[in-house]
N, C-alpha and C positions, 0 to 999 in steps of 0.2 A: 653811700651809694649801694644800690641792691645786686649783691652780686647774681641775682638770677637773670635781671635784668641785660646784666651784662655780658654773661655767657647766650642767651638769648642772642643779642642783638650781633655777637660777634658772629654765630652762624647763620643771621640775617644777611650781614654787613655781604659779603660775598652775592649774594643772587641779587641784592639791591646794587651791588657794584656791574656784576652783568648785563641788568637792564639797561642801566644809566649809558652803560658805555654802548651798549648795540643800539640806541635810539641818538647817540652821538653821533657813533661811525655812522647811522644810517644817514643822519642830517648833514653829515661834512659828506659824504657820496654822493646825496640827491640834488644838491644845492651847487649849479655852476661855479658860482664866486669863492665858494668855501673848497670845492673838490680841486680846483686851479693851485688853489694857495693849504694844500693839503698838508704840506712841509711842517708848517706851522698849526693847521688847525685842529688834524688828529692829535697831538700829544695837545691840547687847551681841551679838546674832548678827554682824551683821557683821564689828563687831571682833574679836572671837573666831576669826573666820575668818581676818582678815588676821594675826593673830599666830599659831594654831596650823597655819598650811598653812608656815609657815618652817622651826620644827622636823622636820615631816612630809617634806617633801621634803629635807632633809638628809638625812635618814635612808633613803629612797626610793633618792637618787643614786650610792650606789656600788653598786647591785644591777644597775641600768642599764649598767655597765658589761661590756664583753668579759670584764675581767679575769675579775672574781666569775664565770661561767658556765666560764668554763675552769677554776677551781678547785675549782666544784660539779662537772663531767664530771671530772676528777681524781676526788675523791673517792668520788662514785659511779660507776663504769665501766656503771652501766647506762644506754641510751635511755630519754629519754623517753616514746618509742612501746612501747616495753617496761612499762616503769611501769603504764603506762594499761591495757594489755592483761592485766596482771596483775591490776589493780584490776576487772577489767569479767567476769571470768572468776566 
């Protein structure tokens, strides 16, 4: 296992936990059936949360790295500012 990886993905894990959980609460809020029976549905959101921001930030973590960007500019030799201008044209 890559401990960079890992230390990475642990200070992912946190703001992927945030999202997950505010697009939870928002869904058990906006949603009559689910805001009624709220007892139950905010802690299945929360849970939820604390179990899918683990996988999410795994996966997150080696993007964050230098490596990965030095072997995206390899691949594509073009700028980003190139890109954009290309697109915007």
């Amino acid at each position: 296992m890559d401990r960079t990886r890992l230390w990475i993905a642990a200070m992912v894990y946190p703001m992927a936990n945030a999202v997950l959980f505010g697009s939870g609460a928002t869904l058990v809020l906006m949603v009559p059936w689910l805001r009624e029976n709220a007892v139950w549905s905010l802690p299945v959101a929360i849970v939820l949360a604390l179990i899918l921001a683990a996988p999410i930030s795994w996966v997150i973590a080696p993007r964050l790295r230098q490596r990965y960007w030095k072997y995206r500019a390899a691949r594509d030799p073009k700028p980003f500012d190139a890109v954009i201008d290309e697109v915007s044209k």
